[in-house]
N, C-alpha and C positions, 0 to 999 in steps of 0.2 A: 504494500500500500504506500510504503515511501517513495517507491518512483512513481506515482501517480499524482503525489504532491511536487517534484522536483517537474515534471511534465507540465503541470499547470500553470506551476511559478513562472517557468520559464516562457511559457507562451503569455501568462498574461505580461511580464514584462518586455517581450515581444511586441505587443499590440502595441502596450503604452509610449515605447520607444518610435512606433510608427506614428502613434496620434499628433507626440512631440514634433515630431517633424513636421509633419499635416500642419499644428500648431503654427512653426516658424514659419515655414514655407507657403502656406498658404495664400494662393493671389489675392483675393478677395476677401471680403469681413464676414463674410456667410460662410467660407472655407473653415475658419477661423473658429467662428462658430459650434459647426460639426464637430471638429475637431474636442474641443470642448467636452461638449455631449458624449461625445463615444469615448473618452479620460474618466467622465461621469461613471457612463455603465461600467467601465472595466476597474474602475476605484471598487465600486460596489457588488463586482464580482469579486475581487481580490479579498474584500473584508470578510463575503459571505463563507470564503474558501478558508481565512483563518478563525473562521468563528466553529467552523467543521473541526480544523484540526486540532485546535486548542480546548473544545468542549467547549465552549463559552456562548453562548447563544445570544447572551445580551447584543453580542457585536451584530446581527444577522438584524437587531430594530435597531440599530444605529445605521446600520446598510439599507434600509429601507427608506430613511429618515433623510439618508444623505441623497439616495435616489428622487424622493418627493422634491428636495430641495433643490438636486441638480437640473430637474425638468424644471422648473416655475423661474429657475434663474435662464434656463435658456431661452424661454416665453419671454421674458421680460427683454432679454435683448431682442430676439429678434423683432419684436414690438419695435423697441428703439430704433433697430436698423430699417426698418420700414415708416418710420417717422409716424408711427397711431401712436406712441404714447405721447 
């Protein structure tokens, strides 16, 4: 079961290291955006992953919480970048 956690880590910090770059790189503010968003889901996949391995479950409503929070803050920008707020 330990290479199953060494497999995960390594792909979620895979993705993350792709987001970051999306991040930088990104031509556009909507790019940027996404980029964001998908750091989001993969934070909150990462916490749900040490909440499993750690036994700790509290972490899994803190991953939830941070999920709720990571959507409304990406609503609110792209609100701003489309100039309705």
């Amino acid at each position: 079961m330990e290479i199953v956690y060494i497999i995960a880590i390594v792909l979620i910090s895979l993705s993350l290291t792709l987001s970051m770059v999306r991040l930088v790189k990104g031509p556009t503010a909507a790019d940027r955006v996404l980029a964001l968003d998908t750091m989001s889901i993969i934070v909150t996949a990462a916490l749900t992953l040490l909440a499993y391995h750690y036994q700790r479950y509290i972490y899994v409503d803190v991953a939830l919480i941070y999920a709720v929070l990571g959507f409304v803050g990406v609503i609110i920008i792209a609100r701003y970048l489309e100039r309705a707020l």
